[in-house]
N, CA, C and O atoms as a printed pandas DataFrame, in Angstrom:
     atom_number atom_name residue_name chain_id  residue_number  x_coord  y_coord  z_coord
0              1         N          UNK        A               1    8.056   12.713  -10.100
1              2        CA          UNK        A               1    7.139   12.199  -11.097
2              3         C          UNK        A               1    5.972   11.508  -10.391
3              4         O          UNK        A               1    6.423   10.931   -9.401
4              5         N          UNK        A               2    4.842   11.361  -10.488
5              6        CA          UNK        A               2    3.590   10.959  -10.496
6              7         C          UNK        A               2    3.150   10.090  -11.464
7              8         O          UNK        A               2    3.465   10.291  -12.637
8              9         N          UNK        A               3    2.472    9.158  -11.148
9             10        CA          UNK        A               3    1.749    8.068  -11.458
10            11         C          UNK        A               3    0.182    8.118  -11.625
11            12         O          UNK        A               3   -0.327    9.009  -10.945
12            13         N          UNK        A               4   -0.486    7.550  -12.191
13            14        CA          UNK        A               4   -1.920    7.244  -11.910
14            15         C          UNK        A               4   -2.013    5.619  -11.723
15            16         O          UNK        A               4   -1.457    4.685  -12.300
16            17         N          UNK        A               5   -2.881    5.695  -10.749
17            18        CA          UNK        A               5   -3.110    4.236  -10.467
18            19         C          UNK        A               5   -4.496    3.991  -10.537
19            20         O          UNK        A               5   -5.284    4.936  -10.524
20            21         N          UNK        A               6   -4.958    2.571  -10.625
21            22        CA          UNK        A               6   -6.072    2.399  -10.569
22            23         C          UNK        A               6   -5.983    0.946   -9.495
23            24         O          UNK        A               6   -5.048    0.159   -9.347
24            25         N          UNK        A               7   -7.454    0.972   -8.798
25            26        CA          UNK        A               7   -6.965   -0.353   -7.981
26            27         C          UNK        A               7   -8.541   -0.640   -7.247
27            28         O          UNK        A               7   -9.439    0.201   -7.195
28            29         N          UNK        A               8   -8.618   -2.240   -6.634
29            30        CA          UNK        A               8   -9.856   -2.062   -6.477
30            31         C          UNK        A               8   -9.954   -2.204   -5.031
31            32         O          UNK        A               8   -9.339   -3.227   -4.732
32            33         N          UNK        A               9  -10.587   -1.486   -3.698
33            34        CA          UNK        A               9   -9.842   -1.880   -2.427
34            35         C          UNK        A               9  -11.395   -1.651   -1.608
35            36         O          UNK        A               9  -12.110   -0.661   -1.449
36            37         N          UNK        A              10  -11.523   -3.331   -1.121
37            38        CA          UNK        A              10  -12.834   -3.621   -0.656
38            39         C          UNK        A              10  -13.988   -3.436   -1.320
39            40         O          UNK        A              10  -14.984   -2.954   -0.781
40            41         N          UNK        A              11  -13.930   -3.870   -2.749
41            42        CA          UNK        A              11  -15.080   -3.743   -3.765
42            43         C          UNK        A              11  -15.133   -2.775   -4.524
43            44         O          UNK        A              11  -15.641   -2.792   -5.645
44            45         N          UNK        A              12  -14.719   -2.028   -4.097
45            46        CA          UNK        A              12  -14.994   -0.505   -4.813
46            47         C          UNK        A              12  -13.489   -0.111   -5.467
47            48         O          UNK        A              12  -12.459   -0.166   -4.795
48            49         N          UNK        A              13  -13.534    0.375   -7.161
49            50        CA          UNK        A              13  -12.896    1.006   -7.343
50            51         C          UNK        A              13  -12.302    2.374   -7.207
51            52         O          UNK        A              13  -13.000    3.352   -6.937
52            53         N          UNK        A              14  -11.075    2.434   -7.386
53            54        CA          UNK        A              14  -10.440    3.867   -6.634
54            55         C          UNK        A              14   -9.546    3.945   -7.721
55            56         O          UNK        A              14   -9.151    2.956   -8.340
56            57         N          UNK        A              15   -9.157    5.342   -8.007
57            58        CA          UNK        A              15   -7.854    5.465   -8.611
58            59         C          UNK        A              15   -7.242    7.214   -7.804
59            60         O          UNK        A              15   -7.842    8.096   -7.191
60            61         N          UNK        A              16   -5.867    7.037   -8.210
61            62        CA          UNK        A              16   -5.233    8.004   -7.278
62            63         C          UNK        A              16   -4.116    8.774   -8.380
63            64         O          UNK        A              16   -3.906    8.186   -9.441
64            65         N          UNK        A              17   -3.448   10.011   -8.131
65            66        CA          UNK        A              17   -2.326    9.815   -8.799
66            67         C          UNK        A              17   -1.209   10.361   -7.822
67            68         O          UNK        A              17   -1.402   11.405   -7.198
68            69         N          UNK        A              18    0.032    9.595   -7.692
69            70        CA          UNK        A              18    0.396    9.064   -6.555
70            71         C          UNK        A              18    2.271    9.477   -7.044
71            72         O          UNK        A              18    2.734    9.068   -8.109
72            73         N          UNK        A              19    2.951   10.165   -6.227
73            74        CA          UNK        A              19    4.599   10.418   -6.501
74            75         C          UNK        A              19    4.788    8.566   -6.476
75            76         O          UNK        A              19    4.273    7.703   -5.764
76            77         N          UNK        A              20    5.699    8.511   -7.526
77            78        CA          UNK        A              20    6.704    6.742   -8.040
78            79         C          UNK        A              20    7.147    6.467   -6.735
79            80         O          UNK        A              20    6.688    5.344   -6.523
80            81         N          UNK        A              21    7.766    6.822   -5.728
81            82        CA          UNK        A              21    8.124    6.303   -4.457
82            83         C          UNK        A              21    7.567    5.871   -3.623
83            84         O          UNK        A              21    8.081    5.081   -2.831
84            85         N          UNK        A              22    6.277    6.292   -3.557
85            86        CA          UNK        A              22    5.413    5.871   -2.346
86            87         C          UNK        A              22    5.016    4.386   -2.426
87            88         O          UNK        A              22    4.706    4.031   -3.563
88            89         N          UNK        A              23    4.941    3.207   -1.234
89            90        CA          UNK        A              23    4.351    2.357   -0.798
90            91         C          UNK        A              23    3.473    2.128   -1.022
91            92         O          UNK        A              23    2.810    3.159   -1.133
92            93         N          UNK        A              24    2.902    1.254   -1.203
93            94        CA          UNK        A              24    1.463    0.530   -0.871
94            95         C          UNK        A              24    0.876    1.227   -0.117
95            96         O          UNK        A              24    0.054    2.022   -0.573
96            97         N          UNK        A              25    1.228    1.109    1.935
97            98        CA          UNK        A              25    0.908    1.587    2.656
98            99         C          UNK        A              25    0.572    2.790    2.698
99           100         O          UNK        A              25   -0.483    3.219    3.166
100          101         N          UNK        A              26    1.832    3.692    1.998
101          102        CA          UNK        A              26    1.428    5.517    2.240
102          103         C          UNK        A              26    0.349    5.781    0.936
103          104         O          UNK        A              26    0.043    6.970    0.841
104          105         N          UNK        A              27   -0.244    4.943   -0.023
105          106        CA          UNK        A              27   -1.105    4.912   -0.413
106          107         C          UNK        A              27   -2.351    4.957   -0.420
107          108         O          UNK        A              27   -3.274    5.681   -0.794
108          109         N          UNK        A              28   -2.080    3.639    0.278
109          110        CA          UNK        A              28   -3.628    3.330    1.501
110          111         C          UNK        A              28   -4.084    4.157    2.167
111          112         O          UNK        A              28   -5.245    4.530    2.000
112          113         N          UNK        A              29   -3.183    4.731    3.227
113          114        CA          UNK        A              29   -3.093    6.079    3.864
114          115         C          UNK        A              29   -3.613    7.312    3.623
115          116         O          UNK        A              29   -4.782    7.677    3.750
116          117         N          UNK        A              30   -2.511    8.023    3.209
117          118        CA          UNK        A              30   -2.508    9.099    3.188
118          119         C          UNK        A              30   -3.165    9.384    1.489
119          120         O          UNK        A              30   -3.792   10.431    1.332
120          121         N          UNK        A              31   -3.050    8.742    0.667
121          122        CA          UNK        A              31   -3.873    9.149   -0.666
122          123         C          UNK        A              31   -5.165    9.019   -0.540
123          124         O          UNK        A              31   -5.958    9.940   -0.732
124          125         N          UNK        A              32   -5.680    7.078    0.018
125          126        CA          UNK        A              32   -7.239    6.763   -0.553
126          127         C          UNK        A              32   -7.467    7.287    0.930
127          128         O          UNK        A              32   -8.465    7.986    0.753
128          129         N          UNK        A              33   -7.236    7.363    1.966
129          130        CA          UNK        A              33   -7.897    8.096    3.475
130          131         C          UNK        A              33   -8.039    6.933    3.937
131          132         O          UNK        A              33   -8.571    7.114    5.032
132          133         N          UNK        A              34   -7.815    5.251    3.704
133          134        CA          UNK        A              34   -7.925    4.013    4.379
134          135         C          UNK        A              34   -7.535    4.000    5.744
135          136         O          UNK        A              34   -7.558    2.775    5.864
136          137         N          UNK        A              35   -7.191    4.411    6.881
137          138        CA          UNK        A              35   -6.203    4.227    7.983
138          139         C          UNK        A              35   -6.702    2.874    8.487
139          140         O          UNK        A              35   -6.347    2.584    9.630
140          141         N          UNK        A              36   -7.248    2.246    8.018
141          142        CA          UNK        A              36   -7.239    0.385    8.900
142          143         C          UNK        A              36   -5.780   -0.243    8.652
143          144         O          UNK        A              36   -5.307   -0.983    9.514
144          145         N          UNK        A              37   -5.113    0.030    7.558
145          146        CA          UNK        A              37   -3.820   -0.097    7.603
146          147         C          UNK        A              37   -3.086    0.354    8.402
147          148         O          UNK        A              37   -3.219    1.510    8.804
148          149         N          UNK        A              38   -2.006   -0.560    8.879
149          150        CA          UNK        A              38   -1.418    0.293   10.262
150          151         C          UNK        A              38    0.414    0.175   10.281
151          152         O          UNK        A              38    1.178   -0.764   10.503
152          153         N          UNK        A              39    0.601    1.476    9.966
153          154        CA          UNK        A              39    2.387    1.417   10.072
154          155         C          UNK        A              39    2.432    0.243   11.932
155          156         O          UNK        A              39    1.609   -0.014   12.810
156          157         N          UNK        A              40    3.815   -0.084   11.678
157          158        CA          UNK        A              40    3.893   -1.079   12.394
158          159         C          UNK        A              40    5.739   -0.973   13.126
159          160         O          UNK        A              40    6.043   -0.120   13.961
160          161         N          UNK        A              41    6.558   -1.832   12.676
161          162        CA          UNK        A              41    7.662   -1.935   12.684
162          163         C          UNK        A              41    8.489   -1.268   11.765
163          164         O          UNK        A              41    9.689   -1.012   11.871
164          165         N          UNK        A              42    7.812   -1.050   10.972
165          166        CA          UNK        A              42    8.683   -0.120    9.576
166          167         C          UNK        A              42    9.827   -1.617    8.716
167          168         O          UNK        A              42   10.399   -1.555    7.628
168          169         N          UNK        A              43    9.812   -2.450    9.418
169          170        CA          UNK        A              43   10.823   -3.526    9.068
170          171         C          UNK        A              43   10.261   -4.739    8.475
171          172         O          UNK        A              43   10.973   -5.311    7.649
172          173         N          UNK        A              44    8.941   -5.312    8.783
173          174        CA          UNK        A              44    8.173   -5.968    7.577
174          175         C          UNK        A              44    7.907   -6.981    8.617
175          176         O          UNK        A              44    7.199   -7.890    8.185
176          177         N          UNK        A              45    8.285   -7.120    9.964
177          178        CA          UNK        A              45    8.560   -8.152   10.789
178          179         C          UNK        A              45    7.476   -8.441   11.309
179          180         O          UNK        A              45    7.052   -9.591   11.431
180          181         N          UNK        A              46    6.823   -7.260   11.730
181          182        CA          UNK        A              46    5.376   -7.784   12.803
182          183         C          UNK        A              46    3.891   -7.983   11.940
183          184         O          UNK        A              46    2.816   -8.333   12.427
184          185         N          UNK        A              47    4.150   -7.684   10.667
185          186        CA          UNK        A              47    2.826   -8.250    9.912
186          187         C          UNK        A              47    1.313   -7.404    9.792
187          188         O          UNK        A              47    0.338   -7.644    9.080
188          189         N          UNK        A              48    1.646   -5.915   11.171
189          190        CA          UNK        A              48    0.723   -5.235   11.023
190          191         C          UNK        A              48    0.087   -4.544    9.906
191          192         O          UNK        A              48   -1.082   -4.159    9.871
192          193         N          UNK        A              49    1.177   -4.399    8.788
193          194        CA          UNK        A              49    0.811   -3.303    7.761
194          195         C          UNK        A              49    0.526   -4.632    6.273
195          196         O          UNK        A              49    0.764   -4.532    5.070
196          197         N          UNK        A              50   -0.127   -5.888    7.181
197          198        CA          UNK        A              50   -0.153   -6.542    5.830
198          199         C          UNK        A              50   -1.978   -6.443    5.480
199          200         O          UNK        A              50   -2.956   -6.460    6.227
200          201         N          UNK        A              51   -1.828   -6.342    4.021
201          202        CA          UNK        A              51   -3.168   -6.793    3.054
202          203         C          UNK        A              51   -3.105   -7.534    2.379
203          204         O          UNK        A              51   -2.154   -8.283    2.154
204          205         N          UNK        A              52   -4.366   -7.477    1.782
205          206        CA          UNK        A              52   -4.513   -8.772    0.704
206          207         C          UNK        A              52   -4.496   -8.137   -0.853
207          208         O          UNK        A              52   -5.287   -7.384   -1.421
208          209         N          UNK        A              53   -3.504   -8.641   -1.199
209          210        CA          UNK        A              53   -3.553   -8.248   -2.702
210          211         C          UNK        A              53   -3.477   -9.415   -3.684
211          212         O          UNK        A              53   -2.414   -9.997   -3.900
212          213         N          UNK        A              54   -4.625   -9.743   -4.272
213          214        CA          UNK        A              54   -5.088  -10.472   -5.426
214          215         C          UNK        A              54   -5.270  -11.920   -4.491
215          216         O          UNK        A              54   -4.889  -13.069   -4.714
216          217         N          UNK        A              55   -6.105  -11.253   -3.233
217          218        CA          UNK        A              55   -6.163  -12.390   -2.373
218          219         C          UNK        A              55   -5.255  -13.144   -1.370
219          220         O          UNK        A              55   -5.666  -13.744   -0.377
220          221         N          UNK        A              56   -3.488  -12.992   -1.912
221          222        CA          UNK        A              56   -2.801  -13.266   -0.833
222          223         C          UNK        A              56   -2.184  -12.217    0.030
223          224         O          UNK        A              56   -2.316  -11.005   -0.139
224          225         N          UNK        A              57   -1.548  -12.758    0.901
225          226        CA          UNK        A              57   -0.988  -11.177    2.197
226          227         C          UNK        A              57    0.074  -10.417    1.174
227          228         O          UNK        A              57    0.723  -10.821    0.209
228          229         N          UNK        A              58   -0.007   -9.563    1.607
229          230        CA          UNK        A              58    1.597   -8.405    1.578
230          231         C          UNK        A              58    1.518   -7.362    2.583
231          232         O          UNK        A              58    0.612   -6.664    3.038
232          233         N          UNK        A              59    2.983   -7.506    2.814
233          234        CA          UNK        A              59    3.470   -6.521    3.674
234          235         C          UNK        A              59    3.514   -5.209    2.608
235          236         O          UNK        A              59    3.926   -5.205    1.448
236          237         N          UNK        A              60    2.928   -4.057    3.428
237          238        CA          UNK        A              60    2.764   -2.905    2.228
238          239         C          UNK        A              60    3.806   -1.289    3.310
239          240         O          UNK        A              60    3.861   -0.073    3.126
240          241         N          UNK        A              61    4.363   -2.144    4.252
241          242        CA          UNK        A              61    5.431   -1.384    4.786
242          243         C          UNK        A              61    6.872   -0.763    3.549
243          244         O          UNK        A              61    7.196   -1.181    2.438
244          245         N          UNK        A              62    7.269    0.047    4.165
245          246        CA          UNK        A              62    7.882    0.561    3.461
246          247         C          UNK        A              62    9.581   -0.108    4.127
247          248         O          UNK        A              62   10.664    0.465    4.243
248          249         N          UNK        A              63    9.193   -1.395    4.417
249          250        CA          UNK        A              63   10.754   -2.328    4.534
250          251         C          UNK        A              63   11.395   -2.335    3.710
251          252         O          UNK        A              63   11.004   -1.986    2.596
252          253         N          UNK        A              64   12.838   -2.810    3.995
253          254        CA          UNK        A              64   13.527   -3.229    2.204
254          255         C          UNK        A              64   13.408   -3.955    1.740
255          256         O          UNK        A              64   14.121   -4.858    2.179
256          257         N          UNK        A              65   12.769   -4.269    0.849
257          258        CA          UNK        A              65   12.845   -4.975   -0.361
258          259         C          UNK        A              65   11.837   -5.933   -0.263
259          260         O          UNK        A              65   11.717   -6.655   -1.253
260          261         N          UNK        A              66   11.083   -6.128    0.670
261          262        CA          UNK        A              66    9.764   -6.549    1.150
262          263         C          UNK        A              66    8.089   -6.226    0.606
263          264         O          UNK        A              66    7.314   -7.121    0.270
264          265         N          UNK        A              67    7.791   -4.900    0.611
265          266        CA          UNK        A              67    7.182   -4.619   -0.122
266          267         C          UNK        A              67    7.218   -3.603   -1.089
267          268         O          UNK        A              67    7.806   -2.532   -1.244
268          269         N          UNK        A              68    6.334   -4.341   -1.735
269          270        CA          UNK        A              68    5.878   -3.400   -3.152
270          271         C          UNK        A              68    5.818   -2.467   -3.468
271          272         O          UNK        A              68    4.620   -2.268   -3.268
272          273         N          UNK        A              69    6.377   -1.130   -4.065
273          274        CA          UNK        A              69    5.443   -0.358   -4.468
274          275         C          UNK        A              69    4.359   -0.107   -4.723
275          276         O          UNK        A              69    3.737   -1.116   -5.054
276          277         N          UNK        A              70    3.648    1.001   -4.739
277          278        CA          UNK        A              70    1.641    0.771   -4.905
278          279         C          UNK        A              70    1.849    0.474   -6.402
279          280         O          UNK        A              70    0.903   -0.131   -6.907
280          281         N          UNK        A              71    2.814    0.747   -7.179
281          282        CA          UNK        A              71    2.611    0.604   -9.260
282          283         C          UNK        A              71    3.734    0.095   -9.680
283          284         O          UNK        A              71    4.377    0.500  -10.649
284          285         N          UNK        A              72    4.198   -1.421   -8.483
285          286        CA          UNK        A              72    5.228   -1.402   -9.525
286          287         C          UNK        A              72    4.903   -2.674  -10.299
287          288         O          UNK        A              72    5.581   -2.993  -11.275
């Protein structure tokens, strides 16, 4: 199943429509073409794959239970 998202990333709005499983990160990625995001540890530990969402950090790794989904 697929999603549509809408989202606003560095001023500019974007929307995507995106399989329910995917991350934040493989969002960023591989949907909007962002690569300043950077897989990291895969474990949420080293902080590389964090952004700012609604201004504070998140880890947008695909750790457990750490981060978010891109719609949830």
């Amino acid at each position: 199943m697929r999603v549509r998202i809408a989202l606003t990333v560095n001023d500019e709005a974007r929307e995507a429509l995106v399989p329910v499983h995917k991350t934040l990160l493989e969002v960023l990625r591989e949907d909007l073409g962002l690569t300043g995001t950077k897989h990291g540890c895969e474990l949420g530990e080293c902080g590389t794959c964090t952004v700012l969402v609604d201004g504070e950090p998140v880890l947008s790794s695909p750790s457990a239970g750490t981060a978010p989904p891109a719609f949830s």
